[in-house]
C-alpha positions as a Markdown table, in Angstrom:
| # | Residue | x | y | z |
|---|---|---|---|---|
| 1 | Unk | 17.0 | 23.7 | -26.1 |
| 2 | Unk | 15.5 | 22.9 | -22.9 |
| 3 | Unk | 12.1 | 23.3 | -24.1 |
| 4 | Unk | 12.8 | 21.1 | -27.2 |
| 5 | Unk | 14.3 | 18.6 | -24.0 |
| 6 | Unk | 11.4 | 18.9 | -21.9 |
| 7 | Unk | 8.8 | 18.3 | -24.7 |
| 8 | Unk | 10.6 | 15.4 | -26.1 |
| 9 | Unk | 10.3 | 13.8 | -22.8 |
| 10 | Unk | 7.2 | 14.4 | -21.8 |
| 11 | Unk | 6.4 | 13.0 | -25.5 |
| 12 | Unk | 8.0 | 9.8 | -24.8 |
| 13 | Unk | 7.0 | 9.3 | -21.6 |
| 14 | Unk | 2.9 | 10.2 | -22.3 |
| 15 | Unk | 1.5 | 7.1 | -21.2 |
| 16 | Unk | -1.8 | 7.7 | -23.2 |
| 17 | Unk | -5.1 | 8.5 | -22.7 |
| 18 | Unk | -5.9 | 7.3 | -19.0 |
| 19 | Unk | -9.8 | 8.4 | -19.5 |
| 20 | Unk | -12.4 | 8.6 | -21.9 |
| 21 | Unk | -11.1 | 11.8 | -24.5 |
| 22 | Unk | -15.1 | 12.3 | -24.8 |
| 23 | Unk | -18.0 | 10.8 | -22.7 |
| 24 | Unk | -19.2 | 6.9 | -23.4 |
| 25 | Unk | -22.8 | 5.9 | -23.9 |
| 26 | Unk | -21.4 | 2.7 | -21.4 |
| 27 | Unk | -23.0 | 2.2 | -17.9 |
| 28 | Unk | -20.2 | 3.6 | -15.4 |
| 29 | Unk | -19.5 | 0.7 | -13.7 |
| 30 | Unk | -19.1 | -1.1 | -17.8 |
| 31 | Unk | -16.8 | 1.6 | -18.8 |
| 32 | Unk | -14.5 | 1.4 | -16.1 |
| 33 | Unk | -14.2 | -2.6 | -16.5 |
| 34 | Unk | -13.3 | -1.5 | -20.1 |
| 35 | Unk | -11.2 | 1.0 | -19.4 |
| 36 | Unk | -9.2 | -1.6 | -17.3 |
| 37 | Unk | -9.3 | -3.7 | -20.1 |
| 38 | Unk | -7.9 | -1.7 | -22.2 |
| 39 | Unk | -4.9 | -0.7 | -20.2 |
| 40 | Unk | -4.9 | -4.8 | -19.7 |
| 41 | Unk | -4.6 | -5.0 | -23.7 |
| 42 | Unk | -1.8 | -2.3 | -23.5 |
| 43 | Unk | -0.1 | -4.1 | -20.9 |
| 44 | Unk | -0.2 | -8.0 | -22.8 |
| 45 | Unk | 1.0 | -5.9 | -26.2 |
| 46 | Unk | 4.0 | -4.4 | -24.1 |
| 47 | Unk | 4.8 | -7.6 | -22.8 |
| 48 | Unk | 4.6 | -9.7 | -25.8 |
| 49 | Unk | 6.4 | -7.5 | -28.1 |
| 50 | Unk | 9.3 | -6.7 | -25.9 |
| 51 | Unk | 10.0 | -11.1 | -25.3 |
| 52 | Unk | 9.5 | -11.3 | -29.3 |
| 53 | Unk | 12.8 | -8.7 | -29.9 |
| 54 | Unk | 14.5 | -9.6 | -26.7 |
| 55 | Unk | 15.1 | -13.3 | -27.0 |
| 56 | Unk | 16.0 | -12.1 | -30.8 |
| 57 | Unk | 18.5 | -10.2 | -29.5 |
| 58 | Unk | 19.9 | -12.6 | -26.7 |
| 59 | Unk | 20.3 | -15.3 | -29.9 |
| 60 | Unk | 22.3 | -12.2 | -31.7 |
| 61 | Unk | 24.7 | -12.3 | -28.8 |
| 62 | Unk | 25.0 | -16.0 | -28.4 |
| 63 | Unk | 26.3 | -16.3 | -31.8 |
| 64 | Unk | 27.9 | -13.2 | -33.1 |
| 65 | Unk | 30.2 | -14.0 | -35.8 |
| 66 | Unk | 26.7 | -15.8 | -37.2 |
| 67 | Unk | 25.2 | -12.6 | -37.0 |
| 68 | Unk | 27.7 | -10.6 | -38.4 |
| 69 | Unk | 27.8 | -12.7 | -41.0 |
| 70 | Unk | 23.9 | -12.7 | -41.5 |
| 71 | Unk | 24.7 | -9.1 | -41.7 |
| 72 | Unk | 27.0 | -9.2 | -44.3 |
| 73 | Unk | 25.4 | -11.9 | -46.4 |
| 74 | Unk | 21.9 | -12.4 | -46.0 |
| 75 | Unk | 20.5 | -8.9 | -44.5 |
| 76 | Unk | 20.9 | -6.1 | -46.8 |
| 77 | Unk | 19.8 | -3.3 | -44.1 |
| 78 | Unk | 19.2 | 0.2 | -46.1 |
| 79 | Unk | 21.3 | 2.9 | -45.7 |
| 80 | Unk | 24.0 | 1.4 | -42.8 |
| 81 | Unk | 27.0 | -0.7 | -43.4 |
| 82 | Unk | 26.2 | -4.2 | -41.9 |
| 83 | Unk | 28.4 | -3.9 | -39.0 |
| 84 | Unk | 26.7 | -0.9 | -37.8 |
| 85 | Unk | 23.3 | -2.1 | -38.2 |
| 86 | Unk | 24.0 | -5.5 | -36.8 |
| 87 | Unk | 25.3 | -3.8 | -34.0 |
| 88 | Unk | 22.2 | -1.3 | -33.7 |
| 89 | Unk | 19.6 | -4.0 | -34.2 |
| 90 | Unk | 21.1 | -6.0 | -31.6 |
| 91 | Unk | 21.4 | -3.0 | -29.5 |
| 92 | Unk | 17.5 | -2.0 | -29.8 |
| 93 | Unk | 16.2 | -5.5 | -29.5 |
| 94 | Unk | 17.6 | -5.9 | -25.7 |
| 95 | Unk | 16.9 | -2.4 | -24.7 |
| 96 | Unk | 14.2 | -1.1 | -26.3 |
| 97 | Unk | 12.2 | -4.3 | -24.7 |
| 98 | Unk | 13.3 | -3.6 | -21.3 |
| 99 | Unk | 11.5 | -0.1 | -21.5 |
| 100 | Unk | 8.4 | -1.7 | -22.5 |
| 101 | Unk | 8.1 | -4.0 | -19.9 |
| 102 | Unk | 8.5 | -1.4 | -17.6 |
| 103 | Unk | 6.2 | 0.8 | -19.3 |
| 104 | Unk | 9.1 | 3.7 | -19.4 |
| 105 | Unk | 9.6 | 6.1 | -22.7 |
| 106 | Unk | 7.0 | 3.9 | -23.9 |
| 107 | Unk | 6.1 | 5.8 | -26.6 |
| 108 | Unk | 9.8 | 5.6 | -27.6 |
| 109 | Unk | 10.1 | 1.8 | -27.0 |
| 110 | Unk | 7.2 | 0.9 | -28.9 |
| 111 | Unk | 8.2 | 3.4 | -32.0 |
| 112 | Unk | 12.3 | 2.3 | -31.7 |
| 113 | Unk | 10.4 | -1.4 | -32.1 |
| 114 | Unk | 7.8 | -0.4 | -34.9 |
| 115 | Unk | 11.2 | 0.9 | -36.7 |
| 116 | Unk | 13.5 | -2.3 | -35.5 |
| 117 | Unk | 10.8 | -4.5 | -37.2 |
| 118 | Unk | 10.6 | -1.8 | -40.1 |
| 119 | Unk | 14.0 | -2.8 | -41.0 |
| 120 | Unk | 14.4 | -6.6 | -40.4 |
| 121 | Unk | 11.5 | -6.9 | -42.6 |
| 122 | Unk | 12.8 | -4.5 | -45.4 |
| 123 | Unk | 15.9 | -6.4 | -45.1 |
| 124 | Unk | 15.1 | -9.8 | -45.9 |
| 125 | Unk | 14.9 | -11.1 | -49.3 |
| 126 | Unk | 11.7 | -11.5 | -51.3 |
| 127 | Unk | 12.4 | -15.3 | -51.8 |
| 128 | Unk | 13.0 | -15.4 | -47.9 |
| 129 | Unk | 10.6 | -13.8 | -46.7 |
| 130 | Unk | 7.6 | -16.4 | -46.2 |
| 131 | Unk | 4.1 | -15.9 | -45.8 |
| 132 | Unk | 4.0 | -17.0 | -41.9 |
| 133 | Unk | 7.4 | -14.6 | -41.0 |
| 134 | Unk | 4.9 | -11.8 | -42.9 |
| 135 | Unk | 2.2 | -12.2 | -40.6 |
| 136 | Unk | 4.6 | -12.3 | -37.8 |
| 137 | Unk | 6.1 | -9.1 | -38.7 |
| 138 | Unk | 3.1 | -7.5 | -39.1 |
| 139 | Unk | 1.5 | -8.5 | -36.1 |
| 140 | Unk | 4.6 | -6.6 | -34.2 |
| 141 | Unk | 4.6 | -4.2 | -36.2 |
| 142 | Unk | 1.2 | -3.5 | -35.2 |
| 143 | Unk | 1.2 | -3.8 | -31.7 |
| 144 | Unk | 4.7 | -1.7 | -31.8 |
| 145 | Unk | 2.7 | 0.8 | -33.9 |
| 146 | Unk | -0.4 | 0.9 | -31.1 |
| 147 | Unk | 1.5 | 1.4 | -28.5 |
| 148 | Unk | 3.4 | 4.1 | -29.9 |
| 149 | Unk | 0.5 | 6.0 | -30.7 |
| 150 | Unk | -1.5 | 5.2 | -27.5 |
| 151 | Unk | 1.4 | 5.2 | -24.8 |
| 152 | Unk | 2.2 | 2.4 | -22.6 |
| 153 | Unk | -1.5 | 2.8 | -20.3 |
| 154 | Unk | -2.3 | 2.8 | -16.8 |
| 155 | Unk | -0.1 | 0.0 | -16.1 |
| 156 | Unk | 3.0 | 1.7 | -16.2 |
| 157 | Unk | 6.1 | 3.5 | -15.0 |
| 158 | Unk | 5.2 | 6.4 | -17.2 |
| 159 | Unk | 1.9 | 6.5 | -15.7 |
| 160 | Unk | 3.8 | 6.9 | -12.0 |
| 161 | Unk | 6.0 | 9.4 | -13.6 |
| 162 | Unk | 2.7 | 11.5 | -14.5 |
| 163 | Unk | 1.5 | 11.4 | -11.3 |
| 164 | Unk | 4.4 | 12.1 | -9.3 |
């Protein structure tokens, strides 16, 4: 159980690949502006995902007999009685964020997002769902999706954690 512990969180908190996997045809001095860059991209996804679900979420708390209510009427979340999922969706949109920004479990953050989104898109009716919230959702999903599979870069808390 303790290896199944330890792997899951060295998983979670990988913050990607900090280096070229194999060598670049790139002047040095290019590929290290790039490979800045790209920890730059990582960091401007992080950060612009994780204000997209967290002011969704603080709106969920301002108003929650509305949300209950979207939950019961408008949502129609699969497999989770609307209470529950109103709760949980309100639940991962303020603290799944809050490990982005920092860049910890990022991994985790980005796929708990990637899922989150999964789910409010899955949930809203055909007739409701308009081209512009489409393109919206998938550009989250994206992002959430990236940095899932390429960690939360250079510019980040897991990246400490690796090097402590």
């Amino acid at each position: 159980m303790k290896a199944l512990l330890r792997v899951a969180l060295r998983t979670f908190t990988d913050p990607g690949q900090l280096a070229p996997a194999v060598p670049t045809r790139l002047p040095a001095p290019l590929a290290a502006v790039t490979s800045h860059l790209q920890s730059l991209a990582l960091l401007a996804a992080r950060l612009y995902v994780a204000q997209v679900f967290f002011l969704s979420g603080l709106t969920k708390l301002r108003d929650w007999s509305s949300t209950l209510a979207l939950f019961n009427d408008v949502y129609s979340v699969p497999l989770l009685p609307p209470t529950v999922a109103a709760y949980m969706g309100t639940a991962g949109e303020l603290a799944l964020p809050v490990l982005l920004v920092l860049g910890l479990a990022g991994r985790f953050a980005g796929a708990g997002l990637f899922v989150v989104n999964l789910m409010a898109a899955l949930s809203l009716q055909a007739d409701d769902f308009s081209p512009a919230a489409q393109a919206q959702h998938t550009l989250w999903g994206v992002l959430a999706l990236g940095i899932a599979l390429w960690g939360a870069g250079r510019w980040s808390v897991d990246r400490l954690i690796r090097v402590a």
